[in-house]
N, C-alpha and C positions, 0 to 999 in steps of 0.2 A: 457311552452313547446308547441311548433306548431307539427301539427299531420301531418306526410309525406302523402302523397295525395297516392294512391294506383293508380296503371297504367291504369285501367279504369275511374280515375280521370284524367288523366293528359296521354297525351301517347309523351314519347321520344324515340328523332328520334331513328329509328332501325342503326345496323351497316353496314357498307358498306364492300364490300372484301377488301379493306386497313384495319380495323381494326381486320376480321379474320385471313388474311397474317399477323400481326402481332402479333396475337396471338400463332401462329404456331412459330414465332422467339423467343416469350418471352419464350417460355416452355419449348425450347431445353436449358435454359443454368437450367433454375431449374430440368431438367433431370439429367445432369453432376454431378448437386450438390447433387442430391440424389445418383446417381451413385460414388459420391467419398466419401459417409458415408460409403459403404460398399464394393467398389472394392479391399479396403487397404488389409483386413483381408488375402485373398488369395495370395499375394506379400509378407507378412512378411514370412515366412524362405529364402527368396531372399533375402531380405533385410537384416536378421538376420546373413545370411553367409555373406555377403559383408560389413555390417557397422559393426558388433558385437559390438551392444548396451547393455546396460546392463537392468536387467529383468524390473527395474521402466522407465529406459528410450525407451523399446518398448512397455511399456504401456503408455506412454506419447507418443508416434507417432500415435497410435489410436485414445487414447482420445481427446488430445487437440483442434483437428480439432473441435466436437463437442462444446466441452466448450467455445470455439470461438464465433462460429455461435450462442450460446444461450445467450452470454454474449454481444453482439453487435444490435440486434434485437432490441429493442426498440429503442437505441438510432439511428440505422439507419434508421427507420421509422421515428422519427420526422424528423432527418435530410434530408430526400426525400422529406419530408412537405416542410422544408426550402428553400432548393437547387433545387428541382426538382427529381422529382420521374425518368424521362426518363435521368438526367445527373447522380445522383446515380446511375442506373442500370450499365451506359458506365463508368464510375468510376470503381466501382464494376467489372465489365466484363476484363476491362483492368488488375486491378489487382490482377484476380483470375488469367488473364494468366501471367502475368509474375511470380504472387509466384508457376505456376505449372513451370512451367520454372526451375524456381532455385531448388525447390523438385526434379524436374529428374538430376537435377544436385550437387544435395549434394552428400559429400563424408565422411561425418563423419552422427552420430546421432543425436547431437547439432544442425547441421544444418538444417537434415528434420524435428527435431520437431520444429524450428525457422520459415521454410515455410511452415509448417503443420498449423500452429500458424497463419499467414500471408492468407491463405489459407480459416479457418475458419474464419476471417476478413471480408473478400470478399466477402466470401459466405453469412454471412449475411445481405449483402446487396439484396439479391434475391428475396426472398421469399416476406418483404414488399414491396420492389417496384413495383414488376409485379404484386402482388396480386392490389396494390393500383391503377397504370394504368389500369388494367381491371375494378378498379371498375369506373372508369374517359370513359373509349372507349368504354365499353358498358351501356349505361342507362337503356335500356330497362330491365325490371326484368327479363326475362324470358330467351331472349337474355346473360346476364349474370349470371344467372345458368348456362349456356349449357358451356360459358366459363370458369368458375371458374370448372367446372367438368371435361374440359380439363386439366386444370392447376394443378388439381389433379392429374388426370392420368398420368402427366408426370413427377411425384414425385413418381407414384406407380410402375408404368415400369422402371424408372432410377435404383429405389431399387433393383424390380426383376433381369433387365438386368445386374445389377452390377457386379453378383460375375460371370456369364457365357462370361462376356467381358472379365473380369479380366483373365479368365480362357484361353479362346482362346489370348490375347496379349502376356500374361506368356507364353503360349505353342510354339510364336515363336521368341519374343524377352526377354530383358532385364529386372528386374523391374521399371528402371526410365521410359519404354512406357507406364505407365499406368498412369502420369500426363499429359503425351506429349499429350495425347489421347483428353484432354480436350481443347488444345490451340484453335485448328479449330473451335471449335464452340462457342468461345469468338469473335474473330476473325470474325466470320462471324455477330454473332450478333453487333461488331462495327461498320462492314461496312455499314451494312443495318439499324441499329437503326434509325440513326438521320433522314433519310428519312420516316419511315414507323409511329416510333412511335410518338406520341403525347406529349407535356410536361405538366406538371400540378406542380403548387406547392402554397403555403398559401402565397400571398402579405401583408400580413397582421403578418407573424409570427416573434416570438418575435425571441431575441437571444439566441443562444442556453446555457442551464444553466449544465456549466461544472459539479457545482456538482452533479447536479441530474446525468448526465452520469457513474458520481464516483462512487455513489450510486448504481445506478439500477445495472451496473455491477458485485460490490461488492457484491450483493446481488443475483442474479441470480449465479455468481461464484460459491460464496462460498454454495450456495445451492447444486445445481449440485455436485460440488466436493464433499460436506460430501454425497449426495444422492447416489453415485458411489462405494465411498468407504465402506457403511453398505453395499449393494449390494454383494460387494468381499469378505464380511466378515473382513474388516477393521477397527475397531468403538476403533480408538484409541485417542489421546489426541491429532490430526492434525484433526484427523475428526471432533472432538466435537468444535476444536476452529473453524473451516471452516464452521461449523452448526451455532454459535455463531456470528462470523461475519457476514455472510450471515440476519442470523434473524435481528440480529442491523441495519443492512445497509437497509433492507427491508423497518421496520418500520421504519425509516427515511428517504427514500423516498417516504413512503405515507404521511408524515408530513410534508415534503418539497413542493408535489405534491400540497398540499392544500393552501401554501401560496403565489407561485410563481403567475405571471400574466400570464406567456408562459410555462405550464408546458408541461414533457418531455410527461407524459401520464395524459393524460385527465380522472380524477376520476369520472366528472358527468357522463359519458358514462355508470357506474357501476348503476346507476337511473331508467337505463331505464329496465322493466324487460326481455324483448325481448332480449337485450344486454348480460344482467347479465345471462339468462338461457344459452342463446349460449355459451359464453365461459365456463360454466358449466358444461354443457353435453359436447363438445370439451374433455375439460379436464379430466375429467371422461370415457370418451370414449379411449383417448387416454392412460390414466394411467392404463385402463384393456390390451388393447392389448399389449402396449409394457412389460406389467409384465407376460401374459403369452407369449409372442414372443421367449422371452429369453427360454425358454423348448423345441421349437421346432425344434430347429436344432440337441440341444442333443438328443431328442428323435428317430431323425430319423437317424444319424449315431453310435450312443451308443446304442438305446435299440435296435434299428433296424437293426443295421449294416449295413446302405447304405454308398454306396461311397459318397466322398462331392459335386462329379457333378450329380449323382442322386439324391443325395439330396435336394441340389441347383434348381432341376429341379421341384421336388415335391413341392418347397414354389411358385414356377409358376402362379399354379389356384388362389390362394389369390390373389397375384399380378392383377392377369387379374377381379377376380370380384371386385376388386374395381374400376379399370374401366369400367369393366360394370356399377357397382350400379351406378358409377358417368354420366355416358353417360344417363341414364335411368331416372337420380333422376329430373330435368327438367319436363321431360313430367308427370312424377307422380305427382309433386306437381302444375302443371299446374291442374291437374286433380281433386286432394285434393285439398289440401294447402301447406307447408309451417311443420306447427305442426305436424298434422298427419304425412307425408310424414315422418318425421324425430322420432315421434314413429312409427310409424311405422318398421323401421329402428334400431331401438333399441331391440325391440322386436324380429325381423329377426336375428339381433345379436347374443341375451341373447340366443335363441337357438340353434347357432354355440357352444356356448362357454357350454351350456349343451351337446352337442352332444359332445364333447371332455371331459368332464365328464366321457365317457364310452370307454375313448380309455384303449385298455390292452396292453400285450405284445402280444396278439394275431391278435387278429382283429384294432391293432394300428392305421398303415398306413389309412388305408381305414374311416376311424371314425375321424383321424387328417385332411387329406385334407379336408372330409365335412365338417368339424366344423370349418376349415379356410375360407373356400370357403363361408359359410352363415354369417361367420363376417365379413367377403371384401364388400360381398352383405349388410349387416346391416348397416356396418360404415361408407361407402359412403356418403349417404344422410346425416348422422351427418357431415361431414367434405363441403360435399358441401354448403349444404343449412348456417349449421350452421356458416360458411366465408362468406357469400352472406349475412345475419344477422348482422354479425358484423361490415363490411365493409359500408354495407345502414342505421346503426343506427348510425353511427360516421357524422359528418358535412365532405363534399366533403375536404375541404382542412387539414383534420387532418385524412384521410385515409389511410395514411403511418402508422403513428402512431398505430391507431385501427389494420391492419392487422399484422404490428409486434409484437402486444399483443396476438393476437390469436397466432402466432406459438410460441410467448415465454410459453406461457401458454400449448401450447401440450410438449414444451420441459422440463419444469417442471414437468409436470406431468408423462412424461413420463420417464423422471427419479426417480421419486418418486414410481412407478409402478417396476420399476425394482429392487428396492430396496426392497421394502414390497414384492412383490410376492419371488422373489428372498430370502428373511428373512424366509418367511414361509415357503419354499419350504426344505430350509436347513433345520431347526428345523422338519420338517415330516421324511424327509432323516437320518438323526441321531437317529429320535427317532423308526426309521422301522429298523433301521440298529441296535440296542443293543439290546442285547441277539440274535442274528440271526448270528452272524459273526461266523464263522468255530473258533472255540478252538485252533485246529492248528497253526495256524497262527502268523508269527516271530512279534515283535515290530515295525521293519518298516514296517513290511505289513499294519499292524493294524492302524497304523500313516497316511498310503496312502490314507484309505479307505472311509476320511472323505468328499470326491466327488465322482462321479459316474464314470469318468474321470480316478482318482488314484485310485477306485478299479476293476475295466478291466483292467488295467496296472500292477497292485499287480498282477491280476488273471495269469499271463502269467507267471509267475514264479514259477505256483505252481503246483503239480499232477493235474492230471486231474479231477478226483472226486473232488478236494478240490476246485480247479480252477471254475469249473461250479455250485458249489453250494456258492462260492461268486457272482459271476457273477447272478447268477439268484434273490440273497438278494438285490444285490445292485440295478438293474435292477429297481425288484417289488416296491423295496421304495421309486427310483425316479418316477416312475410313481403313487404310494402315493401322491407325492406333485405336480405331472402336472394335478392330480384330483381334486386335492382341489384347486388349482390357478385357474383352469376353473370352478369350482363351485362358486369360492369368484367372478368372473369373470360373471358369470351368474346372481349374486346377483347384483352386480355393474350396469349392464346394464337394471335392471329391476330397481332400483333404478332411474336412469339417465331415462326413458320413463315417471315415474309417476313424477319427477320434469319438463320434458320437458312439461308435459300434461299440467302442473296446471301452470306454468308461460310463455309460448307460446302464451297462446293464446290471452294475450292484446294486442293493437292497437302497431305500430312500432310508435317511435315515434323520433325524433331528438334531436342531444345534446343541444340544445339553438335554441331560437324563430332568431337566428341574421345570420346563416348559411347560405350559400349560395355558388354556385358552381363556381368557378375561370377557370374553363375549357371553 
């Protein structure tokens, strides 16, 4: 193992404003892409009056985008190795517009989950290639902190901004304008790419090994899918064989991994401990917020009874302090280091996620924004630094690869995160809700009340006395389980600071004495 020279060994060239004008281009289409995980949600009853899908097939117009995008990440990361990281992305950009094209223009369900499907494809070409290009157009460390904290940020705003575009396009057109919406800024990035950006990719890389493709997909799939469906309370004999296959196809592609010459994902990278702890804490980081994520929107129109565009408004601040922490986490760890910075960070976290600990039904609101607002601020510097890590500990030309690992690795866990908090949240819910449910109450009501959802819904049917003393059962018990998910949540991240502490802090080191940069 050769030991990467640190920047006051060695100093590369800083970037020119070509490469920050281009960084500005790359980050508008990973805006889109975050902006179309969740612009969808506020278009389904458009959609649902117009296509009338049936209840598995508007759940399948949600999901599949995702399962897509988690199911293609690695193998589009090696293949930007291949190909070229800057012809992926115009690949990629071309065929995320035309499949929004055809989604504005489905007329059945079949066919938006076909471009919804087509959609997620595309999208996963995003995320590795710009991550890989920035780590190719900026050398400088520091320099590429400050970008990769952009590249952040505009996955954190795309999020934010998703459901208040979605809202304002809805308010004066149709719902196929909320694909239309993304053409332009495909479009703009074709025109301007092959000018501004740089190409980069491995002369040296082997051929691409179908099976492993077969595999890793198989494997990431069928994870996801069974991770989704424990989530919905699903855990039937589709899920178990989907868990099943999934674990098969995993462990055979770490055993494939190990024999191939061109493998899809480079195992020695997992050696280095630098490596190993970042996607660690990533994933750990990510598997606490996306399991309590899922609590906050119900908290704030259910127990709160905000409207969804005040509500919408209130997930804001988080949104913005992760651009803060990410604008910010550069100059800190220019100041520290690296380690620290990123416990740091953790820490800042674990006490968001305690301070929502003590949200009630009283003082909710005001206790939930801070406690989102100090994990925006915490998980920053884990998302930045910890991608600036794993992108510098991978050899230059196998860069696509390593940062497809990282978002496969946040999308696993963060299905897994949805799952487990979501499991435990239920089992609290049920078990605050027996012996406490009104006597009154018909069979179907009883039947409804097994979400917090079906029992405000039951509530409306029933006298008034009877109506507010469900409502306040079901209320206290879901906030039971968004107490415990930010406690289990508080644990996690103190967890994730004392692993970052103890394996951060060795030397970075490279996947092989033989690497070298193709740029």
């Amino acid at each position: 193992m050769s030991v990467d020279p640190m920047p006051n060994d060695a100093a590369p060239a800083r970037a020119t404003r070509r490469e920050w004008i281009a960084l500005a281009v790359i980050a508008l289409p990973c805006l889109v892409y975050a902006m179309d995980l969740t612009v969808l949600n506020l278009a389904l009853p458009a959609i649902s009056a117009d296509l009338k899908p049936s209840a598995a097939q508007l759940l399948w117009i949600i999901d599949i985008y995702g399962f897509m995008v988690a199911g293609f990440l690695i193998t589009m990361g090696t293949l930007g190795d291949k190909l070229g990281r800057r012809r992926l992305l115009l690949i990629g950009a071309a065929a995320f517009a035309a499949a929004s094209v055809a989604a504005a223009m489905s007329t059945t369900a079949q066919a938006l989950i076909a471009t919804r499907a087509l959609l997620g494809i595309a999208g996963a070409t995003l995320a590795p290639s710009t991550l890989s290009l920035i780590s190719n157009m900026f050398r400088n460390e520091r320099e590429r902190r400050i970008a990769i904290g952009i590249w952040i940020s505009s996955y954190s705003v795309g999020g934010a901004i998703g459901p208040l575009v979605g809202g304002v396009i809805l308010q004066y057109f149709a719902w196929p304008a909320i694909f239309w919406a993304a053409v332009p800024v495909m479009l703009l990035l074709l025109a301007v790419g092959p000018f501004l950006l740089p190409e980069y990719r491995d002369p040296k890389a082997g051929r691409l090994d179908l099976g492993s493709v077969a595999l890793s997909m198989a494997a990431v799939l069928g994870g996801v899918f069974a991770l989704k469906q424990v989530a919905e309370g699903h855990a039937g004999a589709a899920t178990w064989a989907a868990a099943a296959l999934g674990l098969f196809a995993g462990v055979s592609f770490v055993r494939r991994q190990r024999r191939i010459a061109y493998p899809l994902l480079d195992l020695k990278l997992f050696g280095q401990p630098r490596f190993a702890a970042a996607i660690c804490t990533y994933a750990l980081t990510s598997f606490a917020m996306f399991g309590v994520y899922i609590f906050v929107s119900q908290h704030l129109q259910l127990v709160l009874g905000l409207s969804p565009l005040i509500a919408g408004l209130c997930t804001v601040p988080w949104a913005l302090s992760f651009v803060v922490g990410s604008m910010f986490t550069p100059a800190i760890a220019q100041r520290l280091d690296a380690p620290r910075t990123i416990v740091i960070g953790l820490v800042v976290a674990a006490a968001g996620f305690a301070g929502m600990v003590l949200v009630d039904n009283v003082h909710g609101l005001a206790w939930l924004i801070g406690g989102m607002v100090f994990m925006g601020l915490g998980m920053a510097p884990v998302f930045a630094l910890g991608n600036d890590i794993v992108i510098s500990s991978a050899p230059p030309e196998r860069a696509g690869a390593a940062s497809a690992l990282s978002e496969t690795s946040s999308e696993l866990s963060g299905a897994l995160g949805i799952a487990v908090f979501g499991s435990l949240a239920t089992g609290l819910y049920r078990h605050g809700m027996a012996g406490r449910i009104p006597a009154d109450l018909s069979a179907e009501a009883l039947a409804s009340t097994s979400t917090l959802g079906g029992a405000l819904e039951a509530a409306q049917s029933l006298p008034a006395p009877l109506a507010e003393a469900l409502r306040q059962t079901a209320r206290a018990a879901f906030v039971d389980g968004l107490q415990a998910a930010a406690l289990l949540g508080t644990g996690i991240m103190v967890v994730s600071a004392w692993l970052a502490w103890r394996m951060l802090r060795t030397p970075r080191t490279l996947a092989g004495a033989s690497a070298t940069s193709t740029g």
